[in-house]
C-alpha positions in Angstrom: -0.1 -19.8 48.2 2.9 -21.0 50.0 6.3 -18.7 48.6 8.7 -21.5 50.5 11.1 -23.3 47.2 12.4 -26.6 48.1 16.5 -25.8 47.9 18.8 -28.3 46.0 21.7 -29.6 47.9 24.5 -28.2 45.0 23.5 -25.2 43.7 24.5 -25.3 40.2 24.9 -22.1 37.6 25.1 -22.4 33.8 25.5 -20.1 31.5 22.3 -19.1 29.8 22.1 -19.6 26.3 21.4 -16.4 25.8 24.3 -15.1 27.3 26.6 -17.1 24.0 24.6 -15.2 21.2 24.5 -12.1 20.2 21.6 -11.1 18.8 20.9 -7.0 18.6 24.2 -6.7 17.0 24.6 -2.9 14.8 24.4 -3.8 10.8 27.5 -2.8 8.8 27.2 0.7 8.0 29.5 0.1 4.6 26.0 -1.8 3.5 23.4 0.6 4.1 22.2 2.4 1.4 19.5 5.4 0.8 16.0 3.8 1.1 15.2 6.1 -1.5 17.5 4.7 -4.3 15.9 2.8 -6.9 16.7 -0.4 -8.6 17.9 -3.6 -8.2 20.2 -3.0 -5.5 17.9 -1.5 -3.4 15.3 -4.8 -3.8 18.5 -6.6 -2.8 19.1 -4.9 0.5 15.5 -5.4 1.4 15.5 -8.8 0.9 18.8 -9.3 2.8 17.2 -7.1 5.8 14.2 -9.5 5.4 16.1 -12.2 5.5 17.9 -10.5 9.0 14.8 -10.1 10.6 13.8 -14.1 10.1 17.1 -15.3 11.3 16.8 -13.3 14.6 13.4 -14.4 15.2 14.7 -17.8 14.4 17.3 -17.4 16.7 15.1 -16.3 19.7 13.1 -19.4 19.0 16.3 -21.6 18.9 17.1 -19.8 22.2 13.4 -19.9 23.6 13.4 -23.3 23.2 17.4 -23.9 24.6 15.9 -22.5 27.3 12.7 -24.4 27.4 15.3 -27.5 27.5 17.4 -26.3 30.3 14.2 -25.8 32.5 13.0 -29.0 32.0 16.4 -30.3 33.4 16.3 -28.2 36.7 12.8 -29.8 37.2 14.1 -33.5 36.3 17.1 -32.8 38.7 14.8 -31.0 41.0 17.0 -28.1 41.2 14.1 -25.9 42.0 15.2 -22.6 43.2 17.1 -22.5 40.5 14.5 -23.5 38.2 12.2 -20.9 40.0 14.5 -18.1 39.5 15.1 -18.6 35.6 11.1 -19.4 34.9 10.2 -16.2 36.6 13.1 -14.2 34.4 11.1 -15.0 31.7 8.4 -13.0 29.8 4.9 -14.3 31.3 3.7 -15.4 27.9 7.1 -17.4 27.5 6.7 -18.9 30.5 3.0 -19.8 30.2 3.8 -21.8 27.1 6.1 -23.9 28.9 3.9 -24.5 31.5 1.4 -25.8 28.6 4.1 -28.3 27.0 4.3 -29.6 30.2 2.4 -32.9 31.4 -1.0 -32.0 32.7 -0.8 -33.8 36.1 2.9 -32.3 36.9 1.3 -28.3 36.4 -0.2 -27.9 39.6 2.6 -28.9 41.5 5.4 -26.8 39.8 3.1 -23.8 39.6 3.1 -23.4 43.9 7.0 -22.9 43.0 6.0 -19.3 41.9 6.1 -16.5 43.6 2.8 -14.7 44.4 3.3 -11.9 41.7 4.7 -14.0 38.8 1.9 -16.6 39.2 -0.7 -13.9 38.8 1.6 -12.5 35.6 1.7 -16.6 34.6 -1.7 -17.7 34.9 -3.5 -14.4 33.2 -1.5 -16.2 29.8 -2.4 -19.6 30.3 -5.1 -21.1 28.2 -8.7 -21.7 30.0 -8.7 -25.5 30.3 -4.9 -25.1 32.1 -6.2 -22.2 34.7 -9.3 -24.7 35.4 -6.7 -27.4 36.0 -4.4 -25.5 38.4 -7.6 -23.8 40.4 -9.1 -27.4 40.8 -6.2 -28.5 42.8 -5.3 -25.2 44.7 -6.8 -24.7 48.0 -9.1 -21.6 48.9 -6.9 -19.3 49.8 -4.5 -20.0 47.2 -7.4 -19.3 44.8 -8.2 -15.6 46.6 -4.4 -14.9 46.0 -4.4 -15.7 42.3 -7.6 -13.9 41.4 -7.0 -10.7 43.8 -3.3 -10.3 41.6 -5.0 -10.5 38.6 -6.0 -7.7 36.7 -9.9 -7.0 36.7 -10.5 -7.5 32.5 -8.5 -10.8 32.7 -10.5 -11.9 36.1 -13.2 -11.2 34.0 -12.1 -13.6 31.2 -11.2 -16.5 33.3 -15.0 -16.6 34.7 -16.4 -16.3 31.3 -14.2 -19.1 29.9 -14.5 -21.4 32.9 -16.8 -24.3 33.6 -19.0 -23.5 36.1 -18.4 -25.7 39.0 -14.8 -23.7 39.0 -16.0 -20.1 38.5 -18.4 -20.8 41.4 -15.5 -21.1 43.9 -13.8 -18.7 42.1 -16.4 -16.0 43.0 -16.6 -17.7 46.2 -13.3 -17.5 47.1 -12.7 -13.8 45.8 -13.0 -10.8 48.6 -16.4 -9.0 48.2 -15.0 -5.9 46.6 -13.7 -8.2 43.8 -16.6 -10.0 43.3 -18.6 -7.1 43.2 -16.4 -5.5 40.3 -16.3 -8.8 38.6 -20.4 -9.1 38.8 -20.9 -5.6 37.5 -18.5 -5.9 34.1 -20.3 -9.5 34.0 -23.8 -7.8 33.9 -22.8 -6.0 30.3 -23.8 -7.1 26.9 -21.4 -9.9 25.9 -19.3 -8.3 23.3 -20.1 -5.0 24.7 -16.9 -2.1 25.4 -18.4 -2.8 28.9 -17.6 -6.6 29.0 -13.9 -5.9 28.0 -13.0 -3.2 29.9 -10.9 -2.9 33.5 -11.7 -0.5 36.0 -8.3 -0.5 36.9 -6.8 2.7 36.0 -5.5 6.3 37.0 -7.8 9.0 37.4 -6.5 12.6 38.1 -7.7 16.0 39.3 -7.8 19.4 36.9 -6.2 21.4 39.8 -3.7 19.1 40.7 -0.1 20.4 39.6 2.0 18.3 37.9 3.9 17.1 40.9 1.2 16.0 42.8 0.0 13.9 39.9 3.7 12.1 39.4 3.3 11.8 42.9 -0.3 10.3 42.8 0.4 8.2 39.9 3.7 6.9 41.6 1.4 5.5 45.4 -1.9 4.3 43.4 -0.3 2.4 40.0 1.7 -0.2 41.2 -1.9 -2.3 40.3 -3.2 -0.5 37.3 -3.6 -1.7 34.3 -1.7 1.1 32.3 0.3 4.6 34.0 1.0 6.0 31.1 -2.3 7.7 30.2 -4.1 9.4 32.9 -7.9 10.3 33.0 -9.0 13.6 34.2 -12.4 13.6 36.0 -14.3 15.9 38.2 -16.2 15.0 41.9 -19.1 13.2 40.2 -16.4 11.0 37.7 -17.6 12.4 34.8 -14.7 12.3 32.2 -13.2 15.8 31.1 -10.0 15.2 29.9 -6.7 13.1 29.4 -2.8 13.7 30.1 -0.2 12.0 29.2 2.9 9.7 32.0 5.3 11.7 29.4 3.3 15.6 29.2 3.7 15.3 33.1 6.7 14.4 33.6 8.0 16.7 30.7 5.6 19.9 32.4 6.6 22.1 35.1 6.4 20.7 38.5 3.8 23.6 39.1 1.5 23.6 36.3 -1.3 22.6 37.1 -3.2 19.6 34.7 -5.8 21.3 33.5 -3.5 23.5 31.9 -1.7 20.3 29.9 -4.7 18.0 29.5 -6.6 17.1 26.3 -10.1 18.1 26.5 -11.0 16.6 23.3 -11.3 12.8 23.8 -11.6 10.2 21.8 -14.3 7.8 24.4 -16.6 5.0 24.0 -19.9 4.1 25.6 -19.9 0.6 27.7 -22.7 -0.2 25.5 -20.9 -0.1 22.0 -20.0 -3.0 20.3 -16.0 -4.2 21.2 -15.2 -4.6 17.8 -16.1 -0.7 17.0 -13.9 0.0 20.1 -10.8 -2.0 18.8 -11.4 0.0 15.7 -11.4 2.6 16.9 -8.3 2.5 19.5 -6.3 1.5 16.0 -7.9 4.5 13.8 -6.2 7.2 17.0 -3.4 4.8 17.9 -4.0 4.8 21.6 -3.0 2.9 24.2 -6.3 3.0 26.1 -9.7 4.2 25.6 -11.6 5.4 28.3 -15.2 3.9 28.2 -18.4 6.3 30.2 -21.8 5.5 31.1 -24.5 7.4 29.6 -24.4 10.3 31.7 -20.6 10.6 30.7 -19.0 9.0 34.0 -15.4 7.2 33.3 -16.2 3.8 34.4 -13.5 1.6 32.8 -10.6 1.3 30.0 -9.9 -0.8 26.9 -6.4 -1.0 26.5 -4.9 -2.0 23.5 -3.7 -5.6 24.2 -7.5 -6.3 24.8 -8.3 -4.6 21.6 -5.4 -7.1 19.7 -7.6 -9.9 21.5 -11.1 -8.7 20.1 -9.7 -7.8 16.6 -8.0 -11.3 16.9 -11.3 -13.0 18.0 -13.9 -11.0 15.5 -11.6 -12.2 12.8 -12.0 -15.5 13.5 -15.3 -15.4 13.8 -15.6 -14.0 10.3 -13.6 -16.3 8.5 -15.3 -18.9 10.6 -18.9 -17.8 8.4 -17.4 -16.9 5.9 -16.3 -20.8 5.8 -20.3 -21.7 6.4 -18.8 -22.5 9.9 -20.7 -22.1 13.4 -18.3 -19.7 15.4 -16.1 -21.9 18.1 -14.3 -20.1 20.8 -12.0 -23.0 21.4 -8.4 -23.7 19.4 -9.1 -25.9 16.8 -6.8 -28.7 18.1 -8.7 -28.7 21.9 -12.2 -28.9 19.5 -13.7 -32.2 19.7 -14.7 -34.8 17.2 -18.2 -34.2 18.0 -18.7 -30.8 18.8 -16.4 -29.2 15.5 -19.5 -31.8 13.8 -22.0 -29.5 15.3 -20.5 -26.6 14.4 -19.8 -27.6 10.5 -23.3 -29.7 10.1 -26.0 -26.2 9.8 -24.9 -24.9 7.0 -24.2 -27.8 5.0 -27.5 -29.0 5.6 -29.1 -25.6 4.4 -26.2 -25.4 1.6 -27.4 -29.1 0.4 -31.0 -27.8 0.7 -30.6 -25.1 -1.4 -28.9 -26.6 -4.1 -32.6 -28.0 -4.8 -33.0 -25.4 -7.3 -30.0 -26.5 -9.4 -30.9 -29.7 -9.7 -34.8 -28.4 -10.5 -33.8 -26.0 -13.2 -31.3 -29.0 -14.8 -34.2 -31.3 -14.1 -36.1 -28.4 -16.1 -34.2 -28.3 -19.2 -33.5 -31.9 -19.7 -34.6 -32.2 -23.0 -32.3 -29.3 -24.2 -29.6 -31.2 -22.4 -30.4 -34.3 -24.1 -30.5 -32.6 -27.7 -27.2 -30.7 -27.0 -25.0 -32.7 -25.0 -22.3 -30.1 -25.2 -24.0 -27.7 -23.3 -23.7 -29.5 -19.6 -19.6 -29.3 -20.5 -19.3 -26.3 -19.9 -21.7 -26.0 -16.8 -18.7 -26.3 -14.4 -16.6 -23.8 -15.4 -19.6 -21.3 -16.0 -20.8 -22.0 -12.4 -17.4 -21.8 -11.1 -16.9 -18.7 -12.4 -19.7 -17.0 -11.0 -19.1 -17.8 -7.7 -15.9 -17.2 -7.7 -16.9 -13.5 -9.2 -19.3 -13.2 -6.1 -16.9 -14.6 -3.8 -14.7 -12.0 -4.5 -17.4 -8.7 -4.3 -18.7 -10.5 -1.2 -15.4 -10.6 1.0 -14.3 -7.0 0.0 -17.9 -5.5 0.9 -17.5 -7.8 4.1 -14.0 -6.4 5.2 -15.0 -2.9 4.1 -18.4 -2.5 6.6 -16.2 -4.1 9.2 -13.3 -1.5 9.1 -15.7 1.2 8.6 -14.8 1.8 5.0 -18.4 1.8 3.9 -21.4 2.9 5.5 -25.1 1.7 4.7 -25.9 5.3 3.0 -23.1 4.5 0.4 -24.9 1.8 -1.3 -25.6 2.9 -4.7 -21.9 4.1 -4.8 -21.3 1.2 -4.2 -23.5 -0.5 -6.8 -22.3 1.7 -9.4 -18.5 0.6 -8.9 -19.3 -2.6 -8.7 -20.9 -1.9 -11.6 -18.5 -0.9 -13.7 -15.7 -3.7 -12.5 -17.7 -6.3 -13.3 -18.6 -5.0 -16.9 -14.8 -4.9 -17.2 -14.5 -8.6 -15.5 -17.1 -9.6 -17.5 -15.9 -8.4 -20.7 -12.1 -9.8 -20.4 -12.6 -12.9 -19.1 -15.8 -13.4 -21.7 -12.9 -12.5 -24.2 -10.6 -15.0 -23.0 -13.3 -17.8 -22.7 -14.2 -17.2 -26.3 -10.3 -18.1 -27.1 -10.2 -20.8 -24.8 -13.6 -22.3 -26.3 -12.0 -22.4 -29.6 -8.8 -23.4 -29.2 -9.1 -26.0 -26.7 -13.0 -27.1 -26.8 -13.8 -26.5 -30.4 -9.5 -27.1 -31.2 -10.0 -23.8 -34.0 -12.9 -25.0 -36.0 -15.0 -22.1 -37.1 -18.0 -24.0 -37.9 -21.7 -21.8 -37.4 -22.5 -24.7 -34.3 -19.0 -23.8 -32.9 -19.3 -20.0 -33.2 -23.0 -19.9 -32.1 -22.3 -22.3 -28.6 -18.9 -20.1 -28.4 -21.3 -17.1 -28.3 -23.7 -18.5 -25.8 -21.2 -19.0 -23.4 -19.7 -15.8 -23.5 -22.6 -13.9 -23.4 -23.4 -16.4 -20.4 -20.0 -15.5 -18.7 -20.3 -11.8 -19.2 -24.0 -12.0 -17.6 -23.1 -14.3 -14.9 -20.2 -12.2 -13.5 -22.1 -8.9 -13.6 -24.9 -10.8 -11.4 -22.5 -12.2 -9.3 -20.8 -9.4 -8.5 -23.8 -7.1 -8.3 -25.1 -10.2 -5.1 -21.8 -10.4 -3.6 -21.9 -6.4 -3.0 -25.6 -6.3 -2.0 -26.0 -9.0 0.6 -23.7 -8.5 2.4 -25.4 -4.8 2.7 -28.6 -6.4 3.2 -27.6 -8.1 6.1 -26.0 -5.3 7.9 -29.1 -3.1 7.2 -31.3 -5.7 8.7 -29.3 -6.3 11.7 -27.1 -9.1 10.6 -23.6 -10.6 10.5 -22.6 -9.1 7.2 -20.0 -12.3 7.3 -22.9 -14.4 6.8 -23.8 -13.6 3.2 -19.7 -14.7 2.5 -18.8 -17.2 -0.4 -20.9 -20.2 0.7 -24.2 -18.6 0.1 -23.6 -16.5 -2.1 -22.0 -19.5 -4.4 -25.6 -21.4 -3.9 -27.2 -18.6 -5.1 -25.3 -17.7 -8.1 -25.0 -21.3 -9.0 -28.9 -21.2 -9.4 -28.9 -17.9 -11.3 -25.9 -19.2 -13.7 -28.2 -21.9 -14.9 -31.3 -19.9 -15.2 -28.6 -17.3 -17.4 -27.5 -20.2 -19.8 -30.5 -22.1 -20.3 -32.5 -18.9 -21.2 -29.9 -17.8 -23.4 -29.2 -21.5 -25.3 -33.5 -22.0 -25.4 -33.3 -18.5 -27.4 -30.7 -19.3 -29.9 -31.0 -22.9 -30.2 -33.1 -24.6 -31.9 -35.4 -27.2 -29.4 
C-alpha cells in the first residue's frame, strides 16, 4: 500500500473544534452534596448530573460531527495531507464511520491515503460489505499489508463475514504463517471460545524475574492483542498461571514471576460455547480469558471487546426468536426486501398452523356460542391475558438460563415460585376483572345471569394465568434440557399455546355452569 499523500499547494491550519469547547470541565464544588443524603434535594442533583452527562455526550456528537464536516472539506478542496493527518488523529471507530457516510465509489480511493498502521486500526471497524468493497479494488500486495496488520480474531471475522470470491484472495494473498493461524481458528465449532479467540498474546516464564518479563513484554507486544495480562506457561505450553502489566511493574526487579503469579485461573476450553465465555469474562471482570486445549495448553485469548461483540450478538439473536424471527447477522437497514421475508415467513406459517386448534375448539362449541352470545365478548381479553401471563414467565426463565441464574436441576424450585406468583396474579387481576365486568360490562346490575358469567370469567382468568405461567416457566426448561434454544419457547409460541388452552378453560367452565 503506497504511504506517498498528494500535498496541497497552501497548507492551510484551522482550529479544531475541539480546541473552542471545553468539555471535562471540574463541577462546582458549592453544589455537591453527600450522596448519602436523602430527599428531594438529593433526586435533584441526580437528575442535574444526568442531565450533565447527556449534554457532554451531546456535545461530543456536535463536535464528532463538526469534525466529520471539516473532513469532508479537506477532501472537497483536496487538501489531503492535511486531511490525512486529522483522520488518522481520530479514534479508529470514529474514523470508520466516516468512512461509511462516505460515497461508496470515493472509499477506495481515500482509504490508500492512510498510513499502513492506521488502515489496519480503520478497516478492523469497518462494516463487512465496506472491507469487501475496499479489498475488491486494492491490489495483492496491498491486500497482504492490510490482513498481516490486522489482529488474528478480527482476520478471522473478516473471512467469516466475506463473500467468498474475496476471502479466497484474501487467504491467497496472506503469508503462510497467517493463513495457517487463520485456517486453524477457522476449523473450530462456529460459536465456539475457539472461533473467537486470538493467538496473539504474551506468554511468560515462572523463573523469569520481573525485569526480564518488563523487558520481554516491552520487544514481543508491540503486536499483541492485550499487554496488560500476561500468561504463565511451562516448555510444553500448558497454562500455569497469570500476572498482571501492573503486579510486574509494581514487584521488585528481582522477584522472580512465579513468586507474583496467580495460580488459580479462571480458563475456558476452545470447545465451550462463546456465549458461556462472555459470561464468564463479566462474572470475574477480566480483561482476557485464556482459552486451553484439552490437555490444558494455552492456545488463544478472548478479550473482552470480543466478549461485548458475542454478548451483543447472542442478544440479538434472542430477541430475534423471541420475535418468531429467523436469526440474521446483517443490520437491519443492509437486509433485503426478500431475504428479511425469508427470515420472518417460518414461524408465521407454523404460528398460523397452529392456531388450527382455536378455531377447532370455537368451531366445537358453536352452539354454546350461539345460545350465549356474550360469552365470545370476552374471549379477547381472556386470551390476551394469558398470553401476556406466559409472556412474562417465559422471558424471565429465558434470561435467567442464559445468565446462569438457573440451572436444569432447579426446576421444581422453579415450578413452585412460579407457583405461587401466579396464584397471587391470578387472584388480583381475577379481582379486578370481576370489578371491571360489573361496572363496565354488566354497568352494576347484580342480576343471577350477570353474577354467574362474572364468576365464569374470573374463575377463567385465575385458571388461565396459573397455566400460563406454569408453560412459560416449563418450556423454556424443556427446551434447554433437550438441547434447544431456550429463546425458542419465547412469547410467540407460547401465546399459540395458551390461546388454545384459554378456550378449552372457558368453555369447560361455561358448559358446567350454564345451562346448554
Amino acid at each position: 500500500m503506497s504511504e506517498n499523500k498528494e500535498n496541497t499547494k497552501d497548507m492551510v491550519e484551522e482550529d479544531s473544534p475541539s480546541e473552542d469547547r471545553d468539555i471535562g470541565q471540574e463541577p462546582d464544588k458549592d453544589n455537591e452534596i453527600d450522596s448519602n443524603t436523602d430527599g428531594p434535594s438529593s433526586f435533584s442533583q441526580k437528575e442535574d448530573n444526568e442531565s450533565e452527562v447527556i449534554s457532554v455526550q451531546e456535545e461530543q456528537q456536535q463536535i464528532l460531527e463538526s469534525q466529520f464536516d471539516h473532513l469532508t472539506e479537506l477532501l472537497d478542496s483536496r487538501q489531503y495531507s492535511d486531511f490525512v493527518t486529522e483522520l488518522e488523529s481520530l479514534n479508529p471507530v470514529d474514523a470508520a464511520d466516516f468512512f461509511m457516510n462516505l460515497p461508496k465509489k470515493r472509499i477506495p480511493a481515500i482509504f490508500r491515503l492512510l498510513s499502513k498502521d492506521s488502515a489496519a486500526d480503520i478497516f478492523a471497524e469497518l462494516d463487512s460489505d465496506v472491507q469487501g468493497h475496499i479489498i475488491s479494488a486494492m491490489t495483492d500486495h496491498e491486500v497482504t499489508d492490510i490482513v498481516e496488520d490486522l489482529f488474528l480474531d478480527d482476520a478471522v471475522e473478516m473471512v467469516n463475514e466475506l463473500p467468498a470470491n474475496i476471502v479466497k484472495r484474501i487467504m491467497r494473498s496472506a503469508t503462510p504463517s497467517t493463513r495457517a493461524q487463520i485456517n486453524k481458528l477457522l476449523a473450530y465449532p462456529e460459536d465456539s471460545a475457539g472461533s473467537v479467540m486470538t493467538a496473539e498474546f504474551i506468554s511468560l516464564h515462572k523463573d523469569m524475574t520481573c525485569a526480564q518479563a518488563i523487558d520481554y513484554i516491552r520487544k514481543n507486544g508491540v503486536d499483541k492483542e492485550t499487554v496488560y495480562v500476561a500468561y504463565v506457561t511451562d516448555s510444553a505450553s500448558v497454562l500455569e498461571g497469570v500476572v498482571s502489566f501492573k503486579e510486574l511493574l509494581f514487584a521488585s526487579p528481582e522477584t522472580p514471576v512465579e513468586d507474583i503469579m496467580e495460580e488459580s485461573v479462571v480458563a475456558a476450553s476452545t470447545i465451550d460455547d462463546q456465549e458461556t465465555v462472555a459470561n464468564t469474562i463479566q462474572k470475574y471482570d477480566l480483561l482476557a480469558l485464556p482459552i486451553v486445549d484439552k490437555e490444558h495448553r494455552l492456545v488463544g485469548i478472548v478479550t473482552v471487546d470480543d466478549a461485548i461483540d458475542v454478548i451483543k450478538e447472542e442478544t440479538t439473536e434472542d430477541i430475534e426468536k423471541m420475535a418468531a424471527i429467523v436469526p440474521t447477522d446483517k443490520p437491519y437497514m443492509k437486509t433485503g426486501v426478500f431475504e428479511t421475508w425469508r427470515k420472518r415467513i417460518p414461524w408465521l406459517l407454523l404460528l398460523m398452523v397452529s392456531a388450527t386448534f382455536t378455531s377447532t375448539i370455537i368451531n366445537h362449541y358453536e352452539s354454546a356460542i350461539g345460545t350465549y352470545a356474550i360469552l365470545t365478548a370476552f374471549l379477547p381479553m381472556l386470551m390476551d391475558t394469558g398470553g401476556n401471563a406466559g409472556g412474562q414467565a417465559s422471558v424471565t426463565i429465558i434470561r435467567s438460563l442464559s445468565l446462569g441464574d438457573i440451572m436444569l436441576k432447579d426446576v421444581l424450585r422453579v415450578v413452585w415460585k412460579e407457583l405461587r406468583v401466579a396464584a397471587l396474579c391470578g387472584v388480583t387481576i381475577a379481582a379486578a376483572c370481576f370489578v371491571k365486568t360489573m361496572l363496565i360490562d354488566f354497568r352494576l346490575v347484580f342480576s343471577f345471569e350477570n353474577l354467574r358469567m362474572a364468576f365464569i370469567i374470573c374463575l377463567t382468568v385465575f385458571l388461565d394465568i396459573i397455566i400460563a405461567k406454569m408453560i412459560g416457566a416449563l418450556l423454556p426448561i424443556g427446551a434447554k434440557r433437550l438441547g434447544f434454544d431456550p429463546a425458542v419457547m419465547a412469547s410467540p409460541f407460547i401465546t399459540t399455546i395458551v390461546d388454545t388452552l384459554t378456550l378449552l378453560i372457558y368453555f369447560a367452565i361455561a358448559s358446567s355452569i350454564l345451562p346448554f
